[in-house]
N, C-alpha and C positions, 0 to 999 in steps of 0.2 A: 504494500500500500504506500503512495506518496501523497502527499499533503503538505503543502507549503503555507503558510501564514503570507508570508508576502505577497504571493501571488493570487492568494486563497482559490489555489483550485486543489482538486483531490479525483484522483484517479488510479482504480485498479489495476495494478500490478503483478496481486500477490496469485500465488497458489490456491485451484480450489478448495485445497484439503486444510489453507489458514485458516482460525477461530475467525467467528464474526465479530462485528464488533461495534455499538454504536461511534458512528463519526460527527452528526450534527442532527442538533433538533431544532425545530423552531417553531414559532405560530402563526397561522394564519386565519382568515373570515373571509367567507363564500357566502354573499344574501342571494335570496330567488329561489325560488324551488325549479326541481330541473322537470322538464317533462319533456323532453327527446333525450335520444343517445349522446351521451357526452362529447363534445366537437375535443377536436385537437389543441391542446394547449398552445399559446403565442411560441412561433420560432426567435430565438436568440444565439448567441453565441460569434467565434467568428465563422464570416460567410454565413451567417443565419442555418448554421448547419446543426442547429442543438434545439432543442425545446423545456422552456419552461416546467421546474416544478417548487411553483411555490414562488413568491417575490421577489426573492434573492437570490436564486440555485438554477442554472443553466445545465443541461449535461448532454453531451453528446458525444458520439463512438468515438469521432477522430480526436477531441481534447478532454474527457473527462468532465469530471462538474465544476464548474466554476459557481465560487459564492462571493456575495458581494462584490465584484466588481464593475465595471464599468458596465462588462456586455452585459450585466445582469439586470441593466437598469431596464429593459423594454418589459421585463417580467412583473415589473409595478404593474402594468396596464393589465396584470390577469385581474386583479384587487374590483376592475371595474366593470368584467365578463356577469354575465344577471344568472351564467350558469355554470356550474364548476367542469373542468376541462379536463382531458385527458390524457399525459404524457407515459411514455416507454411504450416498452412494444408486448408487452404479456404480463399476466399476474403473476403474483410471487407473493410468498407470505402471506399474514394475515391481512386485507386488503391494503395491498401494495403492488406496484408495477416497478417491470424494472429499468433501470436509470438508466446503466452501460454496461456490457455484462461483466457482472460478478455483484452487482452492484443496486438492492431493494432500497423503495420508498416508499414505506409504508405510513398511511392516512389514519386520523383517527375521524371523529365525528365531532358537528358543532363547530366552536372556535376548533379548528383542526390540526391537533400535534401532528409531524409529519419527521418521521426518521430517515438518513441513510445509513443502511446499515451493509455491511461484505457480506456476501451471502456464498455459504457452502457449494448451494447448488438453488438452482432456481431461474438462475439470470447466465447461461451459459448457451450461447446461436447453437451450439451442436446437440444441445437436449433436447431444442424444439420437434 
């Protein structure tokens, strides 16, 4: 696992077989009740090659997640979405999708706690 503060991005590295491990929590608020299929969460990152999860947290294949930084800032505008939005490409965990593989984000409910955590197994292209 790498994780820089300076740069504040964090991106899988390690072996399937590492422990998980919380990396970052945070909070967020989704008003509006949803009644269609969740749309795609806002693209960010560089090249808008990443998507949104959550206000702050960017992640995508080619860079990992990035948090708090600059690219992260288009991701305010989920804050203003009337219905909560959808990023990764599969479930994983207890409801969570996954970020990049190796890599769960799991939601809670309400003001919504929102974890990344390493995941074993779950977030790997070749289990699909």
């Amino acid at each position: 696992m790498t994780y820089s503060s300076q740069a504040k991005t964090f991106k899988e590295d390690a072996s399937k077989d590492e422990e998980c491990c919380t990396v970052v929590s945070w909070f967020f608020k989704r008003l509006g009740t949803q009644t269609t299929a969740n749309p795609e969460c806002i693209t960010c990152g560089p090249e808008m090659k990443g998507n949104c999860f959550g206000p702050s947290i960017c992640c995508g294949e080619e860079f990992g997640c990035l948090i708090d930084t600059e690219e992260t800032q288009r991701c305010l505008e989920e804050n203003d979405l009337p219905d909560p939005c959808t990023s990764g490409w599969k479930w994983c965990g207890e409801d969570g999708r996954c970020a990049v593989p190796g890599t769960c984000c799991t939601v809670g409910k309400g003001i919504r706690v929102r974890e990344m955590k390493l995941s074993k197994r779950g977030c790997w292209r070749e289990e699909e």
